[in-house]
ZAPADREN-556865 format. One line per field, with one value per residue: residue number from 1; residue in three letters; chain; z, x, y of N, C-alpha, C in turn. Coordinates in nm, 2 decimals. Example, Ala and Ser with C-alpha at 12.3 -4.5 7.8 and 13.67 -1.06 7.14 Angstrom:
<pts>
k: 1	2 .
r: ALA	SER .
c: A	A .
n_c3: 0.78	0.71 .
n_c1: 1.32	1.28 .
n_c2: -0.57	-0.22 .
ca_c3: 0.78	0.71 .
ca_c1: 1.23	1.37 .
ca_c2: -0.45	-0.11 .
c_c3: 0.78	0.79 .
c_c1: 1.32	1.29 .
c_c2: -0.33	0.00 .
</pts>
This chain:
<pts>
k: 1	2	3	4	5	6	7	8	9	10	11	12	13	14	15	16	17	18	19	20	21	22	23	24	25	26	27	28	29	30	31	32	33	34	35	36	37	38	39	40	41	42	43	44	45	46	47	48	49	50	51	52	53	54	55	56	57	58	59	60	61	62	63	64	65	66	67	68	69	70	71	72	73	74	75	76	77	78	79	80	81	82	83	84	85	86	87	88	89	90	91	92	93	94	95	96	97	98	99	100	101	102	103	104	105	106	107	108	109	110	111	112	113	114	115	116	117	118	119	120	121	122	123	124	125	126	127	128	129	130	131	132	133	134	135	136	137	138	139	140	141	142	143	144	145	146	147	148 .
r: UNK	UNK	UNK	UNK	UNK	UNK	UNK	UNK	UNK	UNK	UNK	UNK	UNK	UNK	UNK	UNK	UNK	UNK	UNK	UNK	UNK	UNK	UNK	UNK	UNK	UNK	UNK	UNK	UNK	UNK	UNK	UNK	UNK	UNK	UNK	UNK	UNK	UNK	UNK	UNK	UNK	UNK	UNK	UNK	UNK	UNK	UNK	UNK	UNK	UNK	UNK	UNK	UNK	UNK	UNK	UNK	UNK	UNK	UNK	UNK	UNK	UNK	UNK	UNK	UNK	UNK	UNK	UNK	UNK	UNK	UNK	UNK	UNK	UNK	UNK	UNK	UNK	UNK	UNK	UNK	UNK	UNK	UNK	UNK	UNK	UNK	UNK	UNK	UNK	UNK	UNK	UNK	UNK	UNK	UNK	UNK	UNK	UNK	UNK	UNK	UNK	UNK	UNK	UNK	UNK	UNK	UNK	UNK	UNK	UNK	UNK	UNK	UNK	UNK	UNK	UNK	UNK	UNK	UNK	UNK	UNK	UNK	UNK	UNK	UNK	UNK	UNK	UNK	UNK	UNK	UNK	UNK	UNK	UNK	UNK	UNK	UNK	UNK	UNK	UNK	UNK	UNK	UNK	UNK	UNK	UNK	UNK	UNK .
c: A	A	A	A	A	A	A	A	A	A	A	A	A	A	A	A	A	A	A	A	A	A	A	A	A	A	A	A	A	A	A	A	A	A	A	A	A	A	A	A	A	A	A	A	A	A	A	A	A	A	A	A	A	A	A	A	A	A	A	A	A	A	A	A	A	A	A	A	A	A	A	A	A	A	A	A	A	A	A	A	A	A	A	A	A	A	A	A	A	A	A	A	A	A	A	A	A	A	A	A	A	A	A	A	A	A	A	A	A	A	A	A	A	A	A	A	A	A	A	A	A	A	A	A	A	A	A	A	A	A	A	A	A	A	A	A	A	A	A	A	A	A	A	A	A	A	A	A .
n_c3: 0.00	0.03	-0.13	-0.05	0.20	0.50	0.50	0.25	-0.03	-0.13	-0.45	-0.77	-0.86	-1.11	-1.06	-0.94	-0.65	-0.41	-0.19	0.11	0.31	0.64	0.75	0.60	0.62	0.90	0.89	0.79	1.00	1.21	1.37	1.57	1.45	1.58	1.75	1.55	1.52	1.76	1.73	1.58	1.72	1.93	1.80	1.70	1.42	1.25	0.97	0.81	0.52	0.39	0.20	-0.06	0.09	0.35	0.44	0.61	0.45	0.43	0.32	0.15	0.30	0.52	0.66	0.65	0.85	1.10	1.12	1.23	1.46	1.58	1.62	1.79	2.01	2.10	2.20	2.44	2.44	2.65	2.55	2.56	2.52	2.25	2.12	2.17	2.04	1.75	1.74	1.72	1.48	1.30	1.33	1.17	1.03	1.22	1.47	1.49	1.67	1.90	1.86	1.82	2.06	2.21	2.09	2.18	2.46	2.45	2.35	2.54	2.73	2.58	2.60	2.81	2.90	2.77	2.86	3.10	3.00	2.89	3.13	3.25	3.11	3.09	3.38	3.36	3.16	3.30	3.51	3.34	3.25	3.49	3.59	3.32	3.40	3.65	3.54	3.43	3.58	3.74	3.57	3.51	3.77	3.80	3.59	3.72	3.97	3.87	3.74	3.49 .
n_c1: 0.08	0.25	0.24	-0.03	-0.11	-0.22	-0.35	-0.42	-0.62	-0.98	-1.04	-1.13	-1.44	-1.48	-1.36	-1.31	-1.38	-1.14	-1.13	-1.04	-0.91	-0.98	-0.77	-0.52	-0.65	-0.55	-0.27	-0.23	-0.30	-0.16	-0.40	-0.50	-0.69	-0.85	-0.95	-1.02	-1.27	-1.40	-1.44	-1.65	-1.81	-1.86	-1.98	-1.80	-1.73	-1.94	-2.01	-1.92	-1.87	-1.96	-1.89	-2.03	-1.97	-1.99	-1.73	-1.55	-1.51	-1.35	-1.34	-1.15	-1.27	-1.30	-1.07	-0.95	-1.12	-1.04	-0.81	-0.85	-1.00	-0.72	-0.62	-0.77	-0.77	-0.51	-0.50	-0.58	-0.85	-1.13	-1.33	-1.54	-1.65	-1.52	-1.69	-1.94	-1.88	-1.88	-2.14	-2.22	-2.18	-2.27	-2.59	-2.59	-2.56	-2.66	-2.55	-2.36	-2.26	-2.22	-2.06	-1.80	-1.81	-1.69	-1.47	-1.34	-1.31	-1.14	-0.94	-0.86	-0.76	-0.58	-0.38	-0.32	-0.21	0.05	0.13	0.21	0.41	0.59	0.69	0.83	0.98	1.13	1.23	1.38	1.57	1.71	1.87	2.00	2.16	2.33	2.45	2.62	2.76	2.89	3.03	3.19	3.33	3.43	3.60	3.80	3.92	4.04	4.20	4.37	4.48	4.65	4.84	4.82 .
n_c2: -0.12	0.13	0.36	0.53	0.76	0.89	1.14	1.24	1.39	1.40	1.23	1.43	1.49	1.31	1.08	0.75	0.71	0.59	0.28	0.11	-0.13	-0.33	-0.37	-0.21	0.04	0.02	0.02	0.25	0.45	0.34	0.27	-0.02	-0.32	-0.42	-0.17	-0.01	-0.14	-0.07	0.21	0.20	0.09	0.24	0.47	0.68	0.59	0.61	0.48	0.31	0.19	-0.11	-0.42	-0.66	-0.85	-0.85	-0.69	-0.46	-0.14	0.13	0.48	0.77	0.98	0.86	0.82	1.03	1.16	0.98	1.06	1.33	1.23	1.15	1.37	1.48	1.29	1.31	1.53	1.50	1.47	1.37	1.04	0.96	1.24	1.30	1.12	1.27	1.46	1.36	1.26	1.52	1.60	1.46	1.54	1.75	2.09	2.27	2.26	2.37	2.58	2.44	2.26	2.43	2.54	2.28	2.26	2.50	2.45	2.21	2.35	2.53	2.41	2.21	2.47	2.52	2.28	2.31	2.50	2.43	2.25	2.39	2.55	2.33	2.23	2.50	2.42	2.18	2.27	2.48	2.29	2.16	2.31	2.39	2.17	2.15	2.38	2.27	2.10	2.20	2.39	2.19	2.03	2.26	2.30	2.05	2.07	2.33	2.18	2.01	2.13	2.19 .
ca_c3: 0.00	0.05	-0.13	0.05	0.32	0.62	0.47	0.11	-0.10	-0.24	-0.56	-0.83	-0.89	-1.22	-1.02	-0.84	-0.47	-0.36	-0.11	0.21	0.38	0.74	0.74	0.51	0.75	1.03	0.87	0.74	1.08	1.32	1.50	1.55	1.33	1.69	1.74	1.45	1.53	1.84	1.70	1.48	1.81	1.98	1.74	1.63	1.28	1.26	0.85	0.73	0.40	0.39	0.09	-0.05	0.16	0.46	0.48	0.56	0.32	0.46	0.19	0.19	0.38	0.67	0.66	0.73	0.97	1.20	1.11	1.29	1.58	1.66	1.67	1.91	2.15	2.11	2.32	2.61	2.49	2.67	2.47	2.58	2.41	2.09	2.09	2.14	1.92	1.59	1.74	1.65	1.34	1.20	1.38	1.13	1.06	1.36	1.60	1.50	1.79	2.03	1.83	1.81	2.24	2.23	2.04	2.27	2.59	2.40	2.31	2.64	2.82	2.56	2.61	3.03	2.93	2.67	2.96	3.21	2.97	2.89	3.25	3.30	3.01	3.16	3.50	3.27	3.09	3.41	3.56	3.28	3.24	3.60	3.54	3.25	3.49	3.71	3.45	3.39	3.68	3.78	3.44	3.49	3.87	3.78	3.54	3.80	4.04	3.82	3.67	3.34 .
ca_c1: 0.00	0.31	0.20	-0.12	-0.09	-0.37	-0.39	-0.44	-0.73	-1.06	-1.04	-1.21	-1.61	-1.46	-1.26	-1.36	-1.32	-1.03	-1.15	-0.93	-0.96	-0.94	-0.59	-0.47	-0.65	-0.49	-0.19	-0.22	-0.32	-0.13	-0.49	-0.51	-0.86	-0.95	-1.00	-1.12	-1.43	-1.48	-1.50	-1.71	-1.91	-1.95	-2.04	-1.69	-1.65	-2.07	-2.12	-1.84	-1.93	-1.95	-1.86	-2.13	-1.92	-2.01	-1.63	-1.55	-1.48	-1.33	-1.28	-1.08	-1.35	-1.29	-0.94	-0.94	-1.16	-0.97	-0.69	-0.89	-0.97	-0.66	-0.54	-0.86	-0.70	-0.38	-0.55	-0.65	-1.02	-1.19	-1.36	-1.71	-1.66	-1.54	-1.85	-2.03	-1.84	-1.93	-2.29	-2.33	-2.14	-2.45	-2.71	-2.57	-2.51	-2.74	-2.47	-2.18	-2.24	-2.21	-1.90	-1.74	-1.80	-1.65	-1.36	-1.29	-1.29	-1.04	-0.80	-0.83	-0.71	-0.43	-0.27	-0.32	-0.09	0.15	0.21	0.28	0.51	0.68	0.76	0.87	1.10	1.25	1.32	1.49	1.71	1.80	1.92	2.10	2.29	2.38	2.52	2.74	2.83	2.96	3.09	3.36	3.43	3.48	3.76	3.88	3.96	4.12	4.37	4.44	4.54	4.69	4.90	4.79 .
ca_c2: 0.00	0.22	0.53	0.62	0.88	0.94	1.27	1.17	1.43	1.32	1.22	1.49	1.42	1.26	0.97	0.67	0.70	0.44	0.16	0.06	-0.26	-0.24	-0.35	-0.12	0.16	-0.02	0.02	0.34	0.53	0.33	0.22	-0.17	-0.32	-0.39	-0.02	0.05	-0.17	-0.03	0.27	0.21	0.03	0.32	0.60	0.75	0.56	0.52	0.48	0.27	0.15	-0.29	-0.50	-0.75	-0.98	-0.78	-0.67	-0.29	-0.06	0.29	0.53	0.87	1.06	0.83	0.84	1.21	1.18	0.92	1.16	1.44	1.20	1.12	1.47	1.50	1.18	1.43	1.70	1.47	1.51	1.23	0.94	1.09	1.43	1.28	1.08	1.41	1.61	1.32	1.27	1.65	1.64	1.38	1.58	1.88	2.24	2.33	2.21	2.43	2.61	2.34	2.19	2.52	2.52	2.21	2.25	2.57	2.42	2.13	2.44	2.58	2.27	2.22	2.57	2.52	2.18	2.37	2.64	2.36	2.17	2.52	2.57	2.20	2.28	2.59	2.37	2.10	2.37	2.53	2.21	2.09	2.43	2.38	2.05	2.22	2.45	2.24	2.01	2.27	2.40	2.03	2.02	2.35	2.27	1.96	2.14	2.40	2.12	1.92	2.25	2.22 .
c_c3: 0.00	0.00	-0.07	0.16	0.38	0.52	0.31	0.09	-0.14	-0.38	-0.59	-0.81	-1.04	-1.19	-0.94	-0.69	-0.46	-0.21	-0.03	0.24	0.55	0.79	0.69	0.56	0.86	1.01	0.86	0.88	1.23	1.43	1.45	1.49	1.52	1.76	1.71	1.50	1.64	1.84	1.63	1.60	1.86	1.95	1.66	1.51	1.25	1.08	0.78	0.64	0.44	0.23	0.08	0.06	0.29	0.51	0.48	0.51	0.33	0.30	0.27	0.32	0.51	0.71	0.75	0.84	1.08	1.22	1.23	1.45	1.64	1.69	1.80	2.04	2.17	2.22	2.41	2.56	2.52	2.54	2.42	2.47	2.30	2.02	2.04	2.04	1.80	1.60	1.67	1.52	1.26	1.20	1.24	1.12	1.18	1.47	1.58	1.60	1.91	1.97	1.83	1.97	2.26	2.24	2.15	2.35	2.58	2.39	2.44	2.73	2.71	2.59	2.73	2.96	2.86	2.79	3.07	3.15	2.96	3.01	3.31	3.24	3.11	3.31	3.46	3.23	3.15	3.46	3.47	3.24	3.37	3.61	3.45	3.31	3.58	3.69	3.45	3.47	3.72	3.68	3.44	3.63	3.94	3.71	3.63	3.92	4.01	3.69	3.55	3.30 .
c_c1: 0.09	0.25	0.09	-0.10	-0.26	-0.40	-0.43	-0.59	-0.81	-1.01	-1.14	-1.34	-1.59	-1.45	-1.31	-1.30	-1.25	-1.12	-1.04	-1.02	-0.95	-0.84	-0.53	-0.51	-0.57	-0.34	-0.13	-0.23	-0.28	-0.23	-0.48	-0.70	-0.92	-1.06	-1.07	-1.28	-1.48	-1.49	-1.59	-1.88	-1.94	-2.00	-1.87	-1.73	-1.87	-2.12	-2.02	-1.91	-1.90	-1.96	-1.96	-2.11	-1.94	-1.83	-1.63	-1.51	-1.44	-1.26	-1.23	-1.15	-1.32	-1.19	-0.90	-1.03	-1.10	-0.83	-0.73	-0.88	-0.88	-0.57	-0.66	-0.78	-0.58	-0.40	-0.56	-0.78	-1.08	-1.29	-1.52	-1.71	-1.64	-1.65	-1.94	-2.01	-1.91	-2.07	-2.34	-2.29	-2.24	-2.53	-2.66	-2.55	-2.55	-2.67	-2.32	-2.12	-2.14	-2.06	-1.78	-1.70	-1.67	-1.47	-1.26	-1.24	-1.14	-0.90	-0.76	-0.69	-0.59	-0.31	-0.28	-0.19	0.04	0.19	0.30	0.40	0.62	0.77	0.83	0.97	1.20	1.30	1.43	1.58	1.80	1.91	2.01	2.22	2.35	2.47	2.61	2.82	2.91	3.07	3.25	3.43	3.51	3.65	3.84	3.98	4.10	4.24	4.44	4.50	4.63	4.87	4.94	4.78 .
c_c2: 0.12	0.37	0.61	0.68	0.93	1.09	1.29	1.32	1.35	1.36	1.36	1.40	1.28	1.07	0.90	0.68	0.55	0.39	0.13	-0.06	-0.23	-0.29	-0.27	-0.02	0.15	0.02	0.20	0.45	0.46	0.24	0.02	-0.18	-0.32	-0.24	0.04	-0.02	-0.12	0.12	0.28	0.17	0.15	0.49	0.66	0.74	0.46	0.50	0.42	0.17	-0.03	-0.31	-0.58	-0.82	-0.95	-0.71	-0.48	-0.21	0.11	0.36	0.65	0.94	0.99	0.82	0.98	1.22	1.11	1.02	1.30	1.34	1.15	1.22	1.50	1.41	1.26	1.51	1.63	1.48	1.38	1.18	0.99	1.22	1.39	1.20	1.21	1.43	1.52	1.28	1.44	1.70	1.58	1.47	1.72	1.99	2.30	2.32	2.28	2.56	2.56	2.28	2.29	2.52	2.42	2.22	2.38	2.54	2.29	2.24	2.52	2.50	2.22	2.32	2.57	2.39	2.24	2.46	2.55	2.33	2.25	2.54	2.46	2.19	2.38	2.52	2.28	2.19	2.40	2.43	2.17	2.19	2.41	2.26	2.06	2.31	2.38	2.12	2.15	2.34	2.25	2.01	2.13	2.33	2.15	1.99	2.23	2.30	2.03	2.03	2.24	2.37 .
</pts>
């Protein structure tokens, strides 16, 4: 399958929409098939196309969306809310309020962790310049005693 990319464009209106299996999704986004079905169990991944054979059939469109929710599992947004959030993406335009809410309170709660990690950074920095610091006093100390 090498050349396909999670991020892949639909085809024009001209072009047949390409077909995944759900190994070849599995493969393609990292999630194990197990996954995939239980998304599919409890609303996430709720319209994946089936083969006569009853096999599942994700095309582009669902690609990009597992693509979206796994930058959603990124943020921390619990399992619940991304339920929500693709219950109101069915329900339609009428909900772009509420998904809009959503998505806020998700950006909130990343930049509260980005501030933490920032500050958790500058204590790592500190510490490790101090540890350079005393790396060379340590080698400069040693030449002065050693009357290098």
């Amino acid at each position: 399958m090498g050349a396909m990319t999670v991020m892949e464009t639909s085809p024009g209106p001209a072009a047949a929409e390409r077909h995944y299996t759900i190994s070849e999704v599995a493969e393609a986004t990292g999630l194990s098939a197990h996954t995939l079905r239980w998304y599919e169990r409890i609303g996430l991944m709720p319209h994946v196309d089936r083969s006569g054979a009853g096999q599942r059939r994700y095309r582009d469109r669902d690609l990009r969306w597992l693509t979206f929710l796994g930058k959603l599992r990124t943020t921390g947004m619990p399992v619940a809310d991304m339920v929500r959030y693709a219950e109101l993406v069915r329900e339609g335009d009428a909900t772009f309020a509420e998904r809009q809410r959503l998505l806020e309170e998700t950006r909130r709660d990343v930049r509260a962790r980005v501030a933490e990690l920032q500050d958790t950074l500058a204590v790592l920095d500190h510490k490790i310049g101090s540890y350079a610091v005393a790396r060379r006093e340590a080698a400069y100390g040693a030449d002065v005693a050693s009357g290098s």
